[in-house]
N, C-alpha and C positions, 0 to 999 in steps of 0.2 A: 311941659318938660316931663319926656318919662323916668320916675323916679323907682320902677319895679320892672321887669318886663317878663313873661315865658315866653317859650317859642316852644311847640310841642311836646311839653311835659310831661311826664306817663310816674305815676306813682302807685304802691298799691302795698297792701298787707299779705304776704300770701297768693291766695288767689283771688281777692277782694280789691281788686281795681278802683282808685278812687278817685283818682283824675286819666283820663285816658285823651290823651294828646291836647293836651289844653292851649290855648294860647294868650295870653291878655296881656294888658298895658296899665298899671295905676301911675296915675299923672299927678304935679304937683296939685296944690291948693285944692282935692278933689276931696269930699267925704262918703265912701262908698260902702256900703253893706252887704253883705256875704248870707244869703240864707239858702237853707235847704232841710231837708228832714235827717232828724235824729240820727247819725250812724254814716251819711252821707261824705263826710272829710274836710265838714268848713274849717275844723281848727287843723286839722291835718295843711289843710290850706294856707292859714297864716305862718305857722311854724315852717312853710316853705319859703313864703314873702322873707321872714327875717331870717332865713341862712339857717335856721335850729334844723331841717333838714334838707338832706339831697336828693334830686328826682330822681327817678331810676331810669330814666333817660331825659333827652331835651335838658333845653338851657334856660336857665335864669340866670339874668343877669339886673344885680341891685346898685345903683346909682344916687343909695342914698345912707343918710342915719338914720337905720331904724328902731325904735323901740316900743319892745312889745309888754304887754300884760296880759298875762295868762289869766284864767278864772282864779277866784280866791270863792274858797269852802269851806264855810267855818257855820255850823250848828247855830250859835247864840246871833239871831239876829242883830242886837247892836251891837256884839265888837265885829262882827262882819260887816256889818252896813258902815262901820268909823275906817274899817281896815281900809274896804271900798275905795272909801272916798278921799282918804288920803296916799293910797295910790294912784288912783286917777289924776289926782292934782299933782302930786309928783310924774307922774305919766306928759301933763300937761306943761307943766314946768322947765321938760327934759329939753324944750324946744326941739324933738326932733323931725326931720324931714319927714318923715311918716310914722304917725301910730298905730300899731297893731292893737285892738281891745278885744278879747274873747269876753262876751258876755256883760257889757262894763257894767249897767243898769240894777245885775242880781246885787241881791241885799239894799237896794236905796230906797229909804222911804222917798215921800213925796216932794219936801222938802227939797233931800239931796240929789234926787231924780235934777231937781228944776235948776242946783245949781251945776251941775252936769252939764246939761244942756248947754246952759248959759257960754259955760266953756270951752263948749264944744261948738260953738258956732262963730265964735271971735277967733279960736286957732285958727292960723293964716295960712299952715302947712296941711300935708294930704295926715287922713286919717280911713283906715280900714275896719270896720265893725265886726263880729260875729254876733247875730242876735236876732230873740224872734219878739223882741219888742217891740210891737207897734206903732207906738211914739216915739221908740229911736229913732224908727225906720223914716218917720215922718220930715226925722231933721237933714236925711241925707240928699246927695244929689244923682246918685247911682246906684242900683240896686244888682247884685249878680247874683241869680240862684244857680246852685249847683245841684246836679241831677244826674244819677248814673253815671258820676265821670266827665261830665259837659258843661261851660259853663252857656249861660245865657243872659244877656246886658243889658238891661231897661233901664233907659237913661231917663231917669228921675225918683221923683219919692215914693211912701207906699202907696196915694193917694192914684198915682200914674201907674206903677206896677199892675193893682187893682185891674185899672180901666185896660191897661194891658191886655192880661188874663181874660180878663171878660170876654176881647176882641179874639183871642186865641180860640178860647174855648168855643167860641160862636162857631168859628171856622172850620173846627175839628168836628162839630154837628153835623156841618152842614156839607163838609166831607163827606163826612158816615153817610148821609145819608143818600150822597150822589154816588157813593160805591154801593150801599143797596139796589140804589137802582141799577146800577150797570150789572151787577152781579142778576140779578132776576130779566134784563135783556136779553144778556150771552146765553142763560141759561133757557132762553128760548129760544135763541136762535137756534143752540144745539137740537133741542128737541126738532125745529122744523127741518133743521138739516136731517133729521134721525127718520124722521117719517119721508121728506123729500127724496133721499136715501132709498128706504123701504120701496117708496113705491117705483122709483128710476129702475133698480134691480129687479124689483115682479116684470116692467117691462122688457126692459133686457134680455130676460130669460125666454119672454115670449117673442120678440123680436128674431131671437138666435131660433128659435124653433121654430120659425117660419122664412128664414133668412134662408138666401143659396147661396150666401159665405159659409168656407167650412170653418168646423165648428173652432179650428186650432188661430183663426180671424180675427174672431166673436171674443174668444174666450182673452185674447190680447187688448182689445177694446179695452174690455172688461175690467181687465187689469191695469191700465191704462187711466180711465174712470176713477177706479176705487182708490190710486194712487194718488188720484188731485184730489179727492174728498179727506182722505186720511192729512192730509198737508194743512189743509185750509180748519180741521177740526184741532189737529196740535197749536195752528195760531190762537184759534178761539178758545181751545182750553186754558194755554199760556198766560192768556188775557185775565180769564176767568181765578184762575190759580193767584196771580198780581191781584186782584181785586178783591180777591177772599181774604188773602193775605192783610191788607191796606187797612181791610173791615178789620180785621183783627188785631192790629195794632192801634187803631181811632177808640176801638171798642174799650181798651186797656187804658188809653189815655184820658177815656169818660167816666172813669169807674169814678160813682157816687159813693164818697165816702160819710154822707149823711147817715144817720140814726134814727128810727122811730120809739119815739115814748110813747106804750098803751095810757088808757085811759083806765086810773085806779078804778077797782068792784065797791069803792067806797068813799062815801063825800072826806073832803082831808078837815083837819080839827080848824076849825073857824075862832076859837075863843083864845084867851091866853094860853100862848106855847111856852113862854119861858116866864119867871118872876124871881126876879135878884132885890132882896134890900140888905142894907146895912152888912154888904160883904167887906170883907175885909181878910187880904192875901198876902203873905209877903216871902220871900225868899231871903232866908237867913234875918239880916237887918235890914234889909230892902224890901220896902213897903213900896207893893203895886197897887193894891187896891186900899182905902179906908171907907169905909161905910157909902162904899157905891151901888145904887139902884139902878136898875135893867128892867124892862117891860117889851117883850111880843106877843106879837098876836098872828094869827093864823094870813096866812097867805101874803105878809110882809116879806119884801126882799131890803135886808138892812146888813149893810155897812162898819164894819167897826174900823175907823182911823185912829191914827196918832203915829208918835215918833217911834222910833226902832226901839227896843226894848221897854215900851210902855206898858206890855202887858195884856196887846191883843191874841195874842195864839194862846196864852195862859187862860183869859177870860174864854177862850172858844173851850179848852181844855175841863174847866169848872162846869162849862153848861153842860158839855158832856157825858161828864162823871168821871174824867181819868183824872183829875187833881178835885181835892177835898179844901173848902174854904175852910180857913183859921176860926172863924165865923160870920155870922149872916146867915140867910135864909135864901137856900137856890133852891125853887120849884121847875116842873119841867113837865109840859103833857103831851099826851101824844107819840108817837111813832120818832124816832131821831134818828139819825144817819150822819155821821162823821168822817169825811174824805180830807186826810192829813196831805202836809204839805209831800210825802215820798209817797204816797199812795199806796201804803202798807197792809189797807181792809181787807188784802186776799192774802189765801195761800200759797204763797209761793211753790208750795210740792202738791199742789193739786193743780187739778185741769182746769179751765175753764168754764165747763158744764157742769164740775163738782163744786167748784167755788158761787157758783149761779145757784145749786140746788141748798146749799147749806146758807146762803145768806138769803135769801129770797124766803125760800120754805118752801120750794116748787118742787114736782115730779121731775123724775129725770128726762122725758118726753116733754113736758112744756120747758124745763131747763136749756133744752137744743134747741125749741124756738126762738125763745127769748136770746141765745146764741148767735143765731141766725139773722135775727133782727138786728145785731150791735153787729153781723160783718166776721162774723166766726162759723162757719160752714165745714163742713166734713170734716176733716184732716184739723183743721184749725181750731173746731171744738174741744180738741183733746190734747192739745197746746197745753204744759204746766205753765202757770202762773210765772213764775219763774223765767222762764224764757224769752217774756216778749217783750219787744223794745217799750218807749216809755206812750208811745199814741197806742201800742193793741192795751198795753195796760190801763190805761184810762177808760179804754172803750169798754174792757171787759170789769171794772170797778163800776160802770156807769151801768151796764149790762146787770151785775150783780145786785145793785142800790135800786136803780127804776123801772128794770125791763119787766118786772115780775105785777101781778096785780096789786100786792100791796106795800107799797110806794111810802116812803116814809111822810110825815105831816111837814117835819123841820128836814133842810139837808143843809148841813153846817160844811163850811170848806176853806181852808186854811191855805192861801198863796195858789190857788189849784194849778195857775197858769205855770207856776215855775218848771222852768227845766222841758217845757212843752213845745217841739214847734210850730207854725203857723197853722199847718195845715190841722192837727190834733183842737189847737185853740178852736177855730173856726167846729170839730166837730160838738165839744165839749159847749161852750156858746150857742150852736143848735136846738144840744139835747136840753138844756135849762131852760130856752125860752119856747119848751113845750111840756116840760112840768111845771105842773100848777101849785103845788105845794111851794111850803116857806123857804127864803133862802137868809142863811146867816153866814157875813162872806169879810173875810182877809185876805186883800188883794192890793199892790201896788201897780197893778197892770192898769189904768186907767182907762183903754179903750175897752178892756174886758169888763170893767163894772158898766160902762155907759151901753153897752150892747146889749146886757142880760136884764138891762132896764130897773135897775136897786133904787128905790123908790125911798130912803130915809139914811143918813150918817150920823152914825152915835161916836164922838170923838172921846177919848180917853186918856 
């Protein structure tokens, strides 16, 4: 039963089109997931599902109770991750015909992640996701990405999406690469028409001046000739024009958003990176740490778990140097680089070349390579910080941190995935499992630790 429907929907901000004639159906008992990049209108999307807005044209028509929950934004990890979860389960609770969730997963440790889930798979009515969670994505039975205003419906989990993509991507190859070819036929043919052409004409001329047709005959021939060639070169430029084109729209669809990481001008520290004993933290009367011991060592990718407000992004904070233990003994060697959960390490009023040259220590000529390498080229290197949605900004923090030769020893990183969409994860997961250096990592994203291959958990 369809419990949602559009019928040629057109919405948009301005001049920023974000649905451009859509159509769909959310059916009962169905659990579907809405992804697309950053900026693209998934929640624009759901607040059209529940009536919160109206299209600017086209019809929707809802057939159901629906109830929604918006994202919930709140700083202090655990009363966010309690807030969470007690609207979700009131969310769950509401029995309604369909749920709208923007984001449900942010702030859940692993725990609440699991009982989520749990909830989420015995609800007997439709539920609609927005989310670039991986393992949500896993529990669903439909997946719609939105793109330019379009949606597209892959009927099943991310597991199928994946294999999806793949089979697309293959296609659009191997497209390209049958409009290479036609584009380098036509463009021969032309030539052989061009010379066939040439030499038809030298005859002609010799023809007419040995011809006892007068020459007002000849010259109608001629014209006659040159009329059917000029016909048959507008088909084949037509052709040729469609085919350049086609190239050029595959080419766009192929852009590799991967990264290259150089290889550091120096071995990275092999020995103990960090040494914590007998720490001991607390905030106010809240004791997080009491006489707790830490140990790494160079080229370790570790872990730190536990419940929401236990005191992991604190402990990342101490190793760093931006909070000072009560006491204990924090040592630290080595090269350190710290990417916070908002991705704060740049300047926001500077450019991207300038924020590459002052954190790196590089010239401003190897700054635009290193630029250029992370996918910021001309006009895009001189991009303020400031400006760019939340994937250039990652690229260009990653750009700042690794692209340069000397690459820190530790890179500590606190939830990095939040707030990231798929496709940014997928670049960010690239560039880690081609630095070689240590990683020190706070993440509830489960497929992103088992990707970047973290080889030890230190629970707290």
């Amino acid at each position: 039963m369809a419990l949602i429907s559009l019928s040629n929907v057109f919405f948009g901000y301005g001049d920023n089109n974000l649905l451009d004639g859509v159509s769909i159906v959310f059916n009962t008992h169905e659990r579907v997931a809405i992804i697309g990049d950053n900026g693209c209108g998934k929640t624009t999307l759901l607040r059209l599902l529940a009536g919160d807005l109206l299209p600017d044209s086209g019809n929707i028509v809802i057939n159901a109770g629906v109830y929604m929950l918006n994202q919930i934004n709140i700083s202090d990890s655990k009363s966010g991750g309690e807030q969470q979860m007690f609207a979700l389960m009131r969310a769950f609770d509401s029995g309604a015909d369909i749920l709208l969730l923007d984001e449900p997963t942010n702030n859940l440790d692993r725990d609440a992640k699991q009982k989520f889930f749990n909830r989420l798979n015995s609800y007997s009515n439709g539920v609609v996701v927005v989310s670039h969670d991986r393992e949500l994505l896993q529990q669903v039975d439909k997946i719609i990405e939105l793109n330019n205003g379009t949606l597209r419906v892959y009927g099943g989990n991310y597991d199928f999406y994946l294999e999806q993509k793949r089979i697309e991507n293959e296609n659009i190859v191997s497209r390209y690469t049958d409009a290479q070819k036609s584009i380098a036929r036509l463009n021969n043919t032309i030539n052989i028409a061009q010379n066939t052409r040439q030499h038809h004409e030298a005859k002609q001329a010799k023809d007419i001046a040995n011809s006892k047709r007068s020459r007002l005959e000849a010259n109608a021939l001629k014209g006659k000739s040159q009329q059917t060639e000029a016909k048959k070169r507008a088909v084949i430029q037509k052709k040729l024009t469609q085919q350049m084109d086609l190239q050029q729209s595959l080419s766009e669809q192929m852009r590799n958003e991967t990264i290259k990481i150089p290889m550091p001008n120096k071995p990275f520290y092999s020995k103990e990176l960090v040494q914590i004993s007998n720490l001991c933290f607390a905030y106010g009367s809240k004791q997080i740490f009491n006489n707790f011991d830490f140990t790494m060592y160079g080229g370790q990718r570790v872990r730190i778990v536990g419940k929401n407000g236990a005191g992991k992004s604190t402990l990342l904070k101490i190793i760093c140097g931006e909070l000072k233990p009560q006491s204990g003994v924090v040592k630290t060697f080595g090269k350190i680089a710290y990417i916070n959960q908002d991705l704060s390490v740049l300047d926001k009023n500077k450019t991207v070349v300038e924020n590459i040259m002052e954190i790196s220590g590089c010239l401003k000529h190897d700054a635009h390579m290193i630029a250029a390498n992370f996918g910021f080229r001309g006009d895009a290197s001189q991009q303020k910080c400031g400006t760019l949605s939340g994937g250039e900004l990652l690229k260009a923090t990653l750009a700042a941190i690794l692209g340069g030769d000397s690459q820190p020893d530790l890179l500590i990183l606190d939830e990095p995935t939040n707030n990231l969409e798929i496709k940014s994860i997928s670049v960010l997961e690239d560039a880690l499992n081609q630095y070689r250096g240590a990683i020190l990592l706070v993440s509830h994203d489960e497929m992103f630790v088992k990707n970047i291959k973290t080889d030890k958990e230190v629970n707290i």
